[in-house]
MIDOSE-1310 file (N, C-alpha, C; in nm, 2 decimals, decimal comma, always signed):
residues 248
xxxx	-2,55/+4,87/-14,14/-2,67/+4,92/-14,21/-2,78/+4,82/-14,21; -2,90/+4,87/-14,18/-3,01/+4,76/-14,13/-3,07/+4,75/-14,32; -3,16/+4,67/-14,31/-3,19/+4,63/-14,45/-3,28/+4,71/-14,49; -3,38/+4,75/-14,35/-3,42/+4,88/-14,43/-3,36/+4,96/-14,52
xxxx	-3,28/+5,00/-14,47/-3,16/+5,09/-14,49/-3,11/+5,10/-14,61; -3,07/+4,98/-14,65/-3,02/+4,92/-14,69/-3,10/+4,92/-14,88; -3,18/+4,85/-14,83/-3,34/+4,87/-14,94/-3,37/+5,03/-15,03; -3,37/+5,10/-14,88/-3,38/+5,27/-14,91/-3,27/+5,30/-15,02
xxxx	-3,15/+5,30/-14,97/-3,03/+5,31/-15,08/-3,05/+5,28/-15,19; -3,05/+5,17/-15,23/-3,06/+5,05/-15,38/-3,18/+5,17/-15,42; -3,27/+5,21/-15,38/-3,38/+5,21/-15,46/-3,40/+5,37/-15,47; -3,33/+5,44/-15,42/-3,28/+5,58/-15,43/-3,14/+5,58/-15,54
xxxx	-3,07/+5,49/-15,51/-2,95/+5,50/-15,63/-3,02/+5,45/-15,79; -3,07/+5,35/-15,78/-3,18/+5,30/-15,88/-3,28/+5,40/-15,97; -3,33/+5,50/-15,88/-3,40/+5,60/-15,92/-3,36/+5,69/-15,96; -3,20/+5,76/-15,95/-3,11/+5,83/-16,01/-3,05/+5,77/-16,18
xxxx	-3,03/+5,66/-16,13/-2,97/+5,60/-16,25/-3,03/+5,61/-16,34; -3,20/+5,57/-16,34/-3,30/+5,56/-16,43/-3,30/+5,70/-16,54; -3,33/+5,85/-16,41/-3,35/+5,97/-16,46/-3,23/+5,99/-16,51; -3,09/+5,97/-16,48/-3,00/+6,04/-16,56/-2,98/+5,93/-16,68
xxxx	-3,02/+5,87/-16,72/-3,02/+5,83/-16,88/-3,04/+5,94/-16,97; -2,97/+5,99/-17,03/-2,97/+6,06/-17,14/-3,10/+6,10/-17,24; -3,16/+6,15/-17,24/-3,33/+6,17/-17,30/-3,33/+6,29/-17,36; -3,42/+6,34/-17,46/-3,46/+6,49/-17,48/-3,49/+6,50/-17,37
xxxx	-3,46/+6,65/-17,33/-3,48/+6,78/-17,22/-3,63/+6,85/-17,26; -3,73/+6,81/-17,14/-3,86/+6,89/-17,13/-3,83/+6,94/-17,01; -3,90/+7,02/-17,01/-3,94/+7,12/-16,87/-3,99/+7,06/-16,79; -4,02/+7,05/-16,71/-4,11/+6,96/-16,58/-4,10/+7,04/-16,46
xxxx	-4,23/+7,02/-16,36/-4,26/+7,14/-16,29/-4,29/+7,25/-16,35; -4,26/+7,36/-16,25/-4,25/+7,50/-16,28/-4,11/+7,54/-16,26; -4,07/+7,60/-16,40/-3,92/+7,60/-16,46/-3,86/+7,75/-16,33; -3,71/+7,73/-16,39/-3,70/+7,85/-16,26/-3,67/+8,02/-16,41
xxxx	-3,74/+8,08/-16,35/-3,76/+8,24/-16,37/-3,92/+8,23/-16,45; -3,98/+8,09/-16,43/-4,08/+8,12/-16,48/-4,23/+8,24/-16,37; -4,20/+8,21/-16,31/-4,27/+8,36/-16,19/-4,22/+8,45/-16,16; -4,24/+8,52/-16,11/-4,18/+8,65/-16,05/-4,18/+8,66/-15,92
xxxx	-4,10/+8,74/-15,87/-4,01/+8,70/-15,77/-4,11/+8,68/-15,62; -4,24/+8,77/-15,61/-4,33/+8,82/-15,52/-4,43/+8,70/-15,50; -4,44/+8,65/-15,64/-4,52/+8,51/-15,65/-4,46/+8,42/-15,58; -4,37/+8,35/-15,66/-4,24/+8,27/-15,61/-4,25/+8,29/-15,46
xxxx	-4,21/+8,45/-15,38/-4,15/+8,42/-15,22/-4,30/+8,35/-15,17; -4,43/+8,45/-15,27/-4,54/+8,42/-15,16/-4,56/+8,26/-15,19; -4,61/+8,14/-15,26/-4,59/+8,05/-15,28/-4,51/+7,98/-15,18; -4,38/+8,00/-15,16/-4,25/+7,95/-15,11/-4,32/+7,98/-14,95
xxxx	-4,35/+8,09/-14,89/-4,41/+8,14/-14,74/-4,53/+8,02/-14,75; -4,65/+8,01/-14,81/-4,71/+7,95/-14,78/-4,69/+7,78/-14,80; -4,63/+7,75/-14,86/-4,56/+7,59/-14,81/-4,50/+7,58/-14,71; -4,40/+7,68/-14,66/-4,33/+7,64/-14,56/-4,40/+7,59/-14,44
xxxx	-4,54/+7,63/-14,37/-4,54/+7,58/-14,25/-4,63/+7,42/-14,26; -4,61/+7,35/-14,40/-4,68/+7,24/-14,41/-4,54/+7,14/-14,45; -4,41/+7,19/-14,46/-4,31/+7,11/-14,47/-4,26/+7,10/-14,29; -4,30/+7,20/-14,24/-4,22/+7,20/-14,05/-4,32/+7,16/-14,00
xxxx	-4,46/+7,15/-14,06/-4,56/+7,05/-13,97/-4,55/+6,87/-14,01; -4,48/+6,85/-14,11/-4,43/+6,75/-14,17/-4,33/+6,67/-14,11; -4,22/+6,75/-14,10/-4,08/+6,72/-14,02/-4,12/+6,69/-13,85; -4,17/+6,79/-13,81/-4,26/+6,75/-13,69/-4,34/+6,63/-13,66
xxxx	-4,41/+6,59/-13,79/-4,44/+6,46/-13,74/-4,37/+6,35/-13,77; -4,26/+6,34/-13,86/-4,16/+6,27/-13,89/-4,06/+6,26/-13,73; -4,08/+6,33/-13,69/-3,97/+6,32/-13,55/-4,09/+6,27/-13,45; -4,17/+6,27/-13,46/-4,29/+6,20/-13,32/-4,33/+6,11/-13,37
xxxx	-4,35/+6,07/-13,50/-4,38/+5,93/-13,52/-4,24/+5,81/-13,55; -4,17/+5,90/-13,55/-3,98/+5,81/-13,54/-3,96/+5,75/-13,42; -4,00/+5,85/-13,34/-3,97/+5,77/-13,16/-4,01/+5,66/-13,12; -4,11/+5,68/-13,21/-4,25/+5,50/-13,14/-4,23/+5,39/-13,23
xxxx	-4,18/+5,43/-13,35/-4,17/+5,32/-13,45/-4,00/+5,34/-13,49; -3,88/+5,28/-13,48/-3,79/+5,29/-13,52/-3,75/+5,25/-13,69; -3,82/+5,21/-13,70/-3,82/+5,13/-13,85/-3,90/+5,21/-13,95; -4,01/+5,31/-13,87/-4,04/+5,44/-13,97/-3,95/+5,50/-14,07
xxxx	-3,87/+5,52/-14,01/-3,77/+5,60/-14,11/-3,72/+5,58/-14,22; -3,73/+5,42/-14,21/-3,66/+5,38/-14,39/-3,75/+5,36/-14,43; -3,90/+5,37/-14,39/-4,01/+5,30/-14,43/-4,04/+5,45/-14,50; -4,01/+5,54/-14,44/-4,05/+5,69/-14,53/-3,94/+5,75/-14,63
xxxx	-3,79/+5,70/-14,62/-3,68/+5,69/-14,75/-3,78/+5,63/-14,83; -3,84/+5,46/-14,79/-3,86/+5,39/-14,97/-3,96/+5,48/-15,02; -4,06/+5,51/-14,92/-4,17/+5,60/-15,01/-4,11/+5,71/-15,11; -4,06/+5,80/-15,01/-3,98/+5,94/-15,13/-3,93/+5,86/-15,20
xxxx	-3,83/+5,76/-15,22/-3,78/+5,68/-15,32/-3,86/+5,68/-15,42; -3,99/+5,62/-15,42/-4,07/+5,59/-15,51/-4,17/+5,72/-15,55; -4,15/+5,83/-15,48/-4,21/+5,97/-15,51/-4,09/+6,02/-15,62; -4,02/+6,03/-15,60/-3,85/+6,09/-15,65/-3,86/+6,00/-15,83
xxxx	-3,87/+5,90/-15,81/-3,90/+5,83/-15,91/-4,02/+5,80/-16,00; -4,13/+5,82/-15,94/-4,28/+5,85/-16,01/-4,26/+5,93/-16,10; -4,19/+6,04/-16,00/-4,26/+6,20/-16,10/-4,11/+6,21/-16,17; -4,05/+6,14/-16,22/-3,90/+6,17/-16,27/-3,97/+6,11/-16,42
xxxx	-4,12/+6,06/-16,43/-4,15/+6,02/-16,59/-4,19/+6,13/-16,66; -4,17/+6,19/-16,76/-4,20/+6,36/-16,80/-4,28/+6,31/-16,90; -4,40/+6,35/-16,98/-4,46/+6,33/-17,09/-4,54/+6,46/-17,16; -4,42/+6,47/-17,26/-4,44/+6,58/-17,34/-4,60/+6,65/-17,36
xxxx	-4,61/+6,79/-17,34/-4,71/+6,79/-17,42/-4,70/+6,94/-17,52; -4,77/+6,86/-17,65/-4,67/+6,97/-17,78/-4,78/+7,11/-17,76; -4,86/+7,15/-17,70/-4,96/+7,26/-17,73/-4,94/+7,32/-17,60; -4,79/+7,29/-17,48/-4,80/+7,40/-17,38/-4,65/+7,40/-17,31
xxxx	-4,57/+7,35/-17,49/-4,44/+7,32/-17,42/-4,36/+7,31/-17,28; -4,42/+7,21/-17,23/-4,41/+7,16/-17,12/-4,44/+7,02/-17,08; -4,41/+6,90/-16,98/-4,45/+6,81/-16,96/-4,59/+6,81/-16,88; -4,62/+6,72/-16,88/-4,71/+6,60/-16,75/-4,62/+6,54/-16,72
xxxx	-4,68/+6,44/-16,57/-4,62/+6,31/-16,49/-4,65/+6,33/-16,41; -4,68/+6,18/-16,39/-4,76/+6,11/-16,23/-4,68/+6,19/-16,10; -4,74/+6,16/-16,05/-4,66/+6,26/-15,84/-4,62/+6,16/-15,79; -4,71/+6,06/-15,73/-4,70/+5,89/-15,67/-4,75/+5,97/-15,54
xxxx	-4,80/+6,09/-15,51/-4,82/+6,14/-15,40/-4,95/+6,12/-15,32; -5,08/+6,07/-15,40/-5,13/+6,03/-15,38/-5,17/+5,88/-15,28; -5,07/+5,77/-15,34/-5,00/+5,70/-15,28/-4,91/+5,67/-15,11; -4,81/+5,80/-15,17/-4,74/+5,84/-15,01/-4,87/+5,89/-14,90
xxxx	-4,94/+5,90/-14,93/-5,05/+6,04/-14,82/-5,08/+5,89/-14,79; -5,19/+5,82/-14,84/-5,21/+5,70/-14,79/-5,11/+5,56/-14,72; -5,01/+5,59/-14,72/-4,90/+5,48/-14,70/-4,81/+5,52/-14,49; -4,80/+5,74/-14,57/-4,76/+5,82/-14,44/-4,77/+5,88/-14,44
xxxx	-4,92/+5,89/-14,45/-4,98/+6,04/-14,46/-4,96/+6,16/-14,54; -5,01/+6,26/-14,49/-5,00/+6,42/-14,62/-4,91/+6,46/-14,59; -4,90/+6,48/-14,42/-4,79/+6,59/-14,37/-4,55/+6,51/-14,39; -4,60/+6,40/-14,39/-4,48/+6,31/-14,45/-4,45/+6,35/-14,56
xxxx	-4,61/+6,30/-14,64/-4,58/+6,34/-14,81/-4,53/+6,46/-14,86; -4,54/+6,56/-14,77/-4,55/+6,66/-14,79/-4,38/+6,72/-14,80; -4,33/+6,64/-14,72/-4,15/+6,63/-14,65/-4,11/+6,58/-14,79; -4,16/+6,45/-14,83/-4,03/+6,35/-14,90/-4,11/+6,41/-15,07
xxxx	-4,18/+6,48/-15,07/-4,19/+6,57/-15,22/-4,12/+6,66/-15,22; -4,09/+6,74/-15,07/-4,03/+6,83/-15,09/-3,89/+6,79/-15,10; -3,83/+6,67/-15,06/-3,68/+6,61/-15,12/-3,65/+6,62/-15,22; -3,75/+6,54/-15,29/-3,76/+6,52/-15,41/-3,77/+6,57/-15,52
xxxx	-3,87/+6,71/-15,50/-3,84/+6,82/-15,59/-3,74/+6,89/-15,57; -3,68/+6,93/-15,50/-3,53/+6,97/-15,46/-3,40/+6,91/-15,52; -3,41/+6,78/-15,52/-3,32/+6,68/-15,56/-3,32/+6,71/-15,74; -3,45/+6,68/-15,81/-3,49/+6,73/-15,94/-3,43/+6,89/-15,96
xxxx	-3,46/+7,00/-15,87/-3,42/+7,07/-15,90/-3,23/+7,10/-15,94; -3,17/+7,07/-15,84/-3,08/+7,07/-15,81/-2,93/+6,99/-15,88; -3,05/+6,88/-15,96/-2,95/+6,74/-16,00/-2,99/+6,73/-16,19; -3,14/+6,74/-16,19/-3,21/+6,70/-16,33/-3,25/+6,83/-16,38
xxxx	-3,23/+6,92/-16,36/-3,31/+7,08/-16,41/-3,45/+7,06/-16,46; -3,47/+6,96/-16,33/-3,65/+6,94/-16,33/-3,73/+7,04/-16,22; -3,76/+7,17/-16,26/-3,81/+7,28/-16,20/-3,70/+7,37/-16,16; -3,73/+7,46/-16,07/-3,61/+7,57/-16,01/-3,68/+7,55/-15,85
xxxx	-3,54/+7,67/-15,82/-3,52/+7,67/-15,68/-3,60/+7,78/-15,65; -3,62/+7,88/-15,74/-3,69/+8,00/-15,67/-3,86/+7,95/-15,70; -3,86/+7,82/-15,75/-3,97/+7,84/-15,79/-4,03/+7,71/-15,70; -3,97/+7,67/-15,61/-3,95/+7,51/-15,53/-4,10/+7,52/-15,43
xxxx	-4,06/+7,63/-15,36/-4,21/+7,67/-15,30/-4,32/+7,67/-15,39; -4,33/+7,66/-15,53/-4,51/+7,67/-15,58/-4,53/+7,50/-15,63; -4,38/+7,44/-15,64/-4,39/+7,27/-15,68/-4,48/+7,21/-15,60; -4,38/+7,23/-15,49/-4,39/+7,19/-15,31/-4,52/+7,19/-15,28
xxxx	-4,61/+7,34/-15,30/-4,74/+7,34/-15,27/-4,83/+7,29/-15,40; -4,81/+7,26/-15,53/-4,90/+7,24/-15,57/-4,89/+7,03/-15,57; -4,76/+6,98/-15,61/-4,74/+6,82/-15,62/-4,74/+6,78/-15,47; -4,66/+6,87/-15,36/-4,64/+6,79/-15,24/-4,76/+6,84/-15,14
xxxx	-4,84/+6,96/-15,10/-4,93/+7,00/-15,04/-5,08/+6,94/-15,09; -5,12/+7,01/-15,24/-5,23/+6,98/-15,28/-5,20/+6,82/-15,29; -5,13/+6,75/-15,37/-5,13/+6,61/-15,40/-5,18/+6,53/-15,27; -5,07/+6,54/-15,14/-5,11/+6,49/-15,08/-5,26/+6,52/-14,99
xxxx	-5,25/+6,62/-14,96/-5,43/+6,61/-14,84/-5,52/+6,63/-14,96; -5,52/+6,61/-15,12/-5,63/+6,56/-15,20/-5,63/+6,46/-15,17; -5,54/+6,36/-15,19/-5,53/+6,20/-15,20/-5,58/+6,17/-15,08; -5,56/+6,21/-14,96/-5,55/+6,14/-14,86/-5,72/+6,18/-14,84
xxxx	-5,72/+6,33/-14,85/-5,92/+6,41/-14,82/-5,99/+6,21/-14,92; -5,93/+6,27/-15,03/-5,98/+6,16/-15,11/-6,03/+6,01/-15,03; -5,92/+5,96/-15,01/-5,92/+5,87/-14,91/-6,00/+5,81/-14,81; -5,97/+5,94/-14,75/-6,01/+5,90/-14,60/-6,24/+5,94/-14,62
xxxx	-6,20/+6,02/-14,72/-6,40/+6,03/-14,75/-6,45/+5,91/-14,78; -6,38/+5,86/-14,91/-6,39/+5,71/-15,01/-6,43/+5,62/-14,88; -6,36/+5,58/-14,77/-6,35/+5,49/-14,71/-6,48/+5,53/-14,58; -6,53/+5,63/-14,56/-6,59/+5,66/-14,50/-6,73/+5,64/-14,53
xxxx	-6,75/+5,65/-14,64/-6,89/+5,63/-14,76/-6,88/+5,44/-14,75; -6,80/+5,40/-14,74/-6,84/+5,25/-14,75/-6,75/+5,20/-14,86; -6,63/+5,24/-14,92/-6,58/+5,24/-15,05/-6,50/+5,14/-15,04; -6,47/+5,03/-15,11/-6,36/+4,92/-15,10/-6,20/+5,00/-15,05
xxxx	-6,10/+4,95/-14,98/-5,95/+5,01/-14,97/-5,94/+5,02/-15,08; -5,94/+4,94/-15,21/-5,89/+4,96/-15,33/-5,93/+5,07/-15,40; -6,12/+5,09/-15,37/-6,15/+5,18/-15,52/-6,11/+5,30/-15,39; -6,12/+5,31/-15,30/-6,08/+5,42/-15,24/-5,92/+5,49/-15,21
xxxx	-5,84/+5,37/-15,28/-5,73/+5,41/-15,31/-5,69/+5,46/-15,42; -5,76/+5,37/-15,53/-5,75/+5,46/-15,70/-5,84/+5,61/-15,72; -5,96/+5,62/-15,61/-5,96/+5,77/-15,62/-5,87/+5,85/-15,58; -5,75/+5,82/-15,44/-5,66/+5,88/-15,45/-5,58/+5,93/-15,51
xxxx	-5,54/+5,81/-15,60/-5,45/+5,84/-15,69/-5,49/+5,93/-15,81; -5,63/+5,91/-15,86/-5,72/+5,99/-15,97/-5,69/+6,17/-15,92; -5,75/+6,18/-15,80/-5,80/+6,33/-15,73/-5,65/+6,41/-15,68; -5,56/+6,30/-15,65/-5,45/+6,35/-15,61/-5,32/+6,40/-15,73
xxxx	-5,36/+6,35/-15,84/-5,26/+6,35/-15,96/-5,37/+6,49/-16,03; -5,51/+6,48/-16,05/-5,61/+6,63/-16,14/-5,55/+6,73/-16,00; -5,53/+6,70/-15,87/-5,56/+6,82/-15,79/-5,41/+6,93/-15,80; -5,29/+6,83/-15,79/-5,17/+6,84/-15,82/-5,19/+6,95/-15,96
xxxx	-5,25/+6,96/-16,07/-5,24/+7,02/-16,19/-5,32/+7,11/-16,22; -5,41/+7,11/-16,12/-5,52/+7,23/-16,12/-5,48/+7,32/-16,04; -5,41/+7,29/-15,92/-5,28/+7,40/-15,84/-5,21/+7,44/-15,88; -5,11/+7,34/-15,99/-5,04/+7,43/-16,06/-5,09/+7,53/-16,18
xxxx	-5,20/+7,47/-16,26/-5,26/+7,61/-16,34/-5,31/+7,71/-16,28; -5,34/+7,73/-16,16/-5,36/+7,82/-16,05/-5,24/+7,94/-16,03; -5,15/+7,88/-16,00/-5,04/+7,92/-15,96/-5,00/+8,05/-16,08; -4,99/+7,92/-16,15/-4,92/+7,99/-16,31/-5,03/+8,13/-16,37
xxxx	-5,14/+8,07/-16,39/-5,22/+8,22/-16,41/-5,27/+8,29/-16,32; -5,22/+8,32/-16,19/-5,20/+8,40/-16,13/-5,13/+8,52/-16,10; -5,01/+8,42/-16,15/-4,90/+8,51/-16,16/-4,88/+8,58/-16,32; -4,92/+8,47/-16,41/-4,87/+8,57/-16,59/-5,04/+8,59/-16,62
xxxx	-5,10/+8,59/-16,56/-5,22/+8,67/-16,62/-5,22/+8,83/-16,70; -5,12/+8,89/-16,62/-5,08/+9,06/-16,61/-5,23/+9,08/-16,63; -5,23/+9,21/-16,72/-5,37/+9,26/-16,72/-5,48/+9,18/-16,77; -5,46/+9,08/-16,84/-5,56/+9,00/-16,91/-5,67/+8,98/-16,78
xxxx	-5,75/+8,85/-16,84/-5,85/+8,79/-16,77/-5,77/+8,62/-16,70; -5,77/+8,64/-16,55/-5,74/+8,57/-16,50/-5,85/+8,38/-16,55; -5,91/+8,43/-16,52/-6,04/+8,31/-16,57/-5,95/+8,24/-16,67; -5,98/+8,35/-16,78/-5,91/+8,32/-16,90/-5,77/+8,23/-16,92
xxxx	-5,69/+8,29/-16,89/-5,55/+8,21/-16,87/-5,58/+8,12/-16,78; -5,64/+8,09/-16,65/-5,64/+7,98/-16,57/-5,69/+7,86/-16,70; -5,81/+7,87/-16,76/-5,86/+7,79/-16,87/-5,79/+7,76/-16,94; -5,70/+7,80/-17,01/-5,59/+7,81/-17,13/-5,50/+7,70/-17,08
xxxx	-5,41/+7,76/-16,98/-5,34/+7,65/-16,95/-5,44/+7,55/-16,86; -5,49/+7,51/-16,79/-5,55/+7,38/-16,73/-5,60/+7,29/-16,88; -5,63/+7,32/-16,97/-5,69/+7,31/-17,13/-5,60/+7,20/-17,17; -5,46/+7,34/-17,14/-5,33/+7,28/-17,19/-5,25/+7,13/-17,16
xxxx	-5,32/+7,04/-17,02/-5,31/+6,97/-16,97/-5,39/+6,87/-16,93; -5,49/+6,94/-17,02/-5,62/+6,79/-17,02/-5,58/+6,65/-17,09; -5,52/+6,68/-17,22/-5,51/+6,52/-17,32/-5,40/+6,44/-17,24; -5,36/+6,52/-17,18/-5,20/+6,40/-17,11/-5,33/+6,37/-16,97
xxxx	-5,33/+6,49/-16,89/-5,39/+6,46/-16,77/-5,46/+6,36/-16,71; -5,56/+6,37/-16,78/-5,71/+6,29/-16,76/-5,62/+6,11/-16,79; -5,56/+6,10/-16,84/-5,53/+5,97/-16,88/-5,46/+5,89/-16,79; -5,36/+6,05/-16,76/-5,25/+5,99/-16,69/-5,29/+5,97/-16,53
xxxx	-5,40/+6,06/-16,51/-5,41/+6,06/-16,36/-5,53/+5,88/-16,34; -5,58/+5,86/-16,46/-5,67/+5,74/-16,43/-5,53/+5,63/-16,40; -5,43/+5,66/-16,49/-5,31/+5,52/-16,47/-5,26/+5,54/-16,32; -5,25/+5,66/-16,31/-5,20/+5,69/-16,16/-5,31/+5,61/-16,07
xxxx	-5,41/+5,61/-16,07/-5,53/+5,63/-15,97/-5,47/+5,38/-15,98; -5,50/+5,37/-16,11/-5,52/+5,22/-16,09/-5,37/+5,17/-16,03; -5,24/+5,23/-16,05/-5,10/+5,23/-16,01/-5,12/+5,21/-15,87; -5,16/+5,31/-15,79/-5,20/+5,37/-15,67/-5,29/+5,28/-15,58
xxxx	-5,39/+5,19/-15,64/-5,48/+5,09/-15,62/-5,38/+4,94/-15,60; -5,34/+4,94/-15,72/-5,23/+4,79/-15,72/-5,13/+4,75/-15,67; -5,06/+4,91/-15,65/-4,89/+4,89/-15,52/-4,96/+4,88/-15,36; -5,07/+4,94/-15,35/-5,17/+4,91/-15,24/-5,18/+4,78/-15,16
xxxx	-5,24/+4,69/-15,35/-5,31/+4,60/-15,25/-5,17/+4,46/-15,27; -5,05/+4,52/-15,36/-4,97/+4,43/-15,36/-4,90/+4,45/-15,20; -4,88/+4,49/-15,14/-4,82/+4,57/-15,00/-4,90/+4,53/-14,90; -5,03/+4,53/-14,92/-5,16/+4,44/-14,85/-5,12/+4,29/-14,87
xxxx	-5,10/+4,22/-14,96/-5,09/+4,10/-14,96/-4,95/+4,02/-14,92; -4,85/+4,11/-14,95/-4,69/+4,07/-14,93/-4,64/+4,14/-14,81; -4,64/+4,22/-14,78/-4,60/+4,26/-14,64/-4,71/+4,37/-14,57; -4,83/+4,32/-14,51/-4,88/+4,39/-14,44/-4,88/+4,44/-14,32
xxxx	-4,73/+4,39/-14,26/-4,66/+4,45/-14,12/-4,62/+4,59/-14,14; -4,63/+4,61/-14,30/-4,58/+4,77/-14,32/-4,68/+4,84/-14,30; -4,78/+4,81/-14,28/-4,89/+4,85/-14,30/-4,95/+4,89/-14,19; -4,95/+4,79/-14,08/-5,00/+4,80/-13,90/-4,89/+4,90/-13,86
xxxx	-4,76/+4,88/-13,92/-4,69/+4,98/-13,87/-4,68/+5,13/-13,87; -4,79/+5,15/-14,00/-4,78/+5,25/-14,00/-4,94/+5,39/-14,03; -5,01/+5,27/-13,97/-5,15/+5,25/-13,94/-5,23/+5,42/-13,95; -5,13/+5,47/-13,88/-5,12/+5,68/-13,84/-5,20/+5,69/-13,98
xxxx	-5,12/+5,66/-14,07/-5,12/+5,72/-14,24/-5,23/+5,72/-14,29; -5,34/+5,63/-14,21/-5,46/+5,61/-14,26/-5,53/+5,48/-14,32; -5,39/+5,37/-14,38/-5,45/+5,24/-14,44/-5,52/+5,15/-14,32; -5,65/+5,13/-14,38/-5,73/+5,01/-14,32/-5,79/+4,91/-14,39
């Protein structure tokens, strides 16, 4: 086992151990039977061809870089573990919590991030009854789709304007954690609106997730800025190596 490898493991087993500590039970994501079934498949259809344009480039950028591969385990590692922090909120019985996705888009890009969120909410589903399976496709597209090509759009604009790597990394992190939450209140009042006023419910719940939101996405955004520029200063061979992803 190479040390990559090796690294990947420890910090994927590390990141299990953490989440199965014994804690009160919140909801996190979108729970399963919370949509209906038409929602759910459509959701689930439109993520799919942004996880096989993902895998796709996970297999063409593996060929040229052998050492990609554990370099994109640690990331989901640290995606899988970001969003495994739930923070209650009492007016929409449900959590918040950070993605780290913002992060991954910048590190291996969106179409990567897009792969190792979708592990990861899978894994959550499957292991922590952090979301459902029928409901994996609307996670997928709102934490792993929107998160990532906000963060990275984010990104790659910031740095194009003249913007330091840093503050053009903490807008990632900022834009990529509000965009992740404004997808999902999307999702959600589209589907339980019924007859009401879609507007209406879209407001209600997004409302529902302002007092955690706004705070949490600023911690994300400076989080997102600091594993950056620590990774810049301690090993920036990870960085040339993986140059695709966007960091300059």
């Amino acid at each position: 086992m190479t040390r990559y490898s090796q690294r990947t493991a420890l910090a994927v087993l590390t990141a299990a151990a953490v989440c199965l500590l014994p804690e009160a039970a919140f909801a996190m994501h979108i729970s399963e039977g919370i949509l209906p079934a038409s929602w759910a498949v459509l959701w689930g259809a439109l993520a799919i061809p942004f996880v096989a344009w993902g895998l796709r480039d996970l297999r063409r950028r593996s060929r040229n870089e052998p050492a990609f591969k554990p370099f994109v385990g640690l990331v989901g590692a640290a995606v899988f573990l970001i969003s495994c922090m739930p923070i209650p909120i009492p007016t929409a019985g449900t959590c918040s919590h950070p993605c780290g996705t913002g992060l991954a888009a910048i590190l291996i890009g969106p179409g990567l991030t897009v792969v190792v969120a979708s592990i990861a909410l899978t894994l959550q589903a499957l292991f922590l009854a952090h979301g459902g399976l029928t409901t994996l496709g609307a996670n997928i597209l709102s934490m792993g789709v929107a998160g990532a090509y906000i963060g990275y759009g984010a990104y790659w604009i910031g740095r194009r304007l003249g913007l330091h790597v840093l503050a053009a990394a903490a807008l990632a992190g900022v834009l990529s954690d509000w965009g992740t939450y404004a997808v999902t209140s999307l999702e959600l009042a589209s589907a339980l609106h019924g007859g009401g006023s879609f507007s209406a419910m879209f407001s209600l719940i997004l409302l529902a997730f302002v007092p955690t939101q706004i705070p949490l996405g600023l911690v994300e955004g400076a989080l997102c800025a600091g594993a950056l520029k620590f990774i810049r200063s301690r090993r920036p061979e990870l960085l040339r190596s993986v140059s695709v992803g966007g960091v300059s």
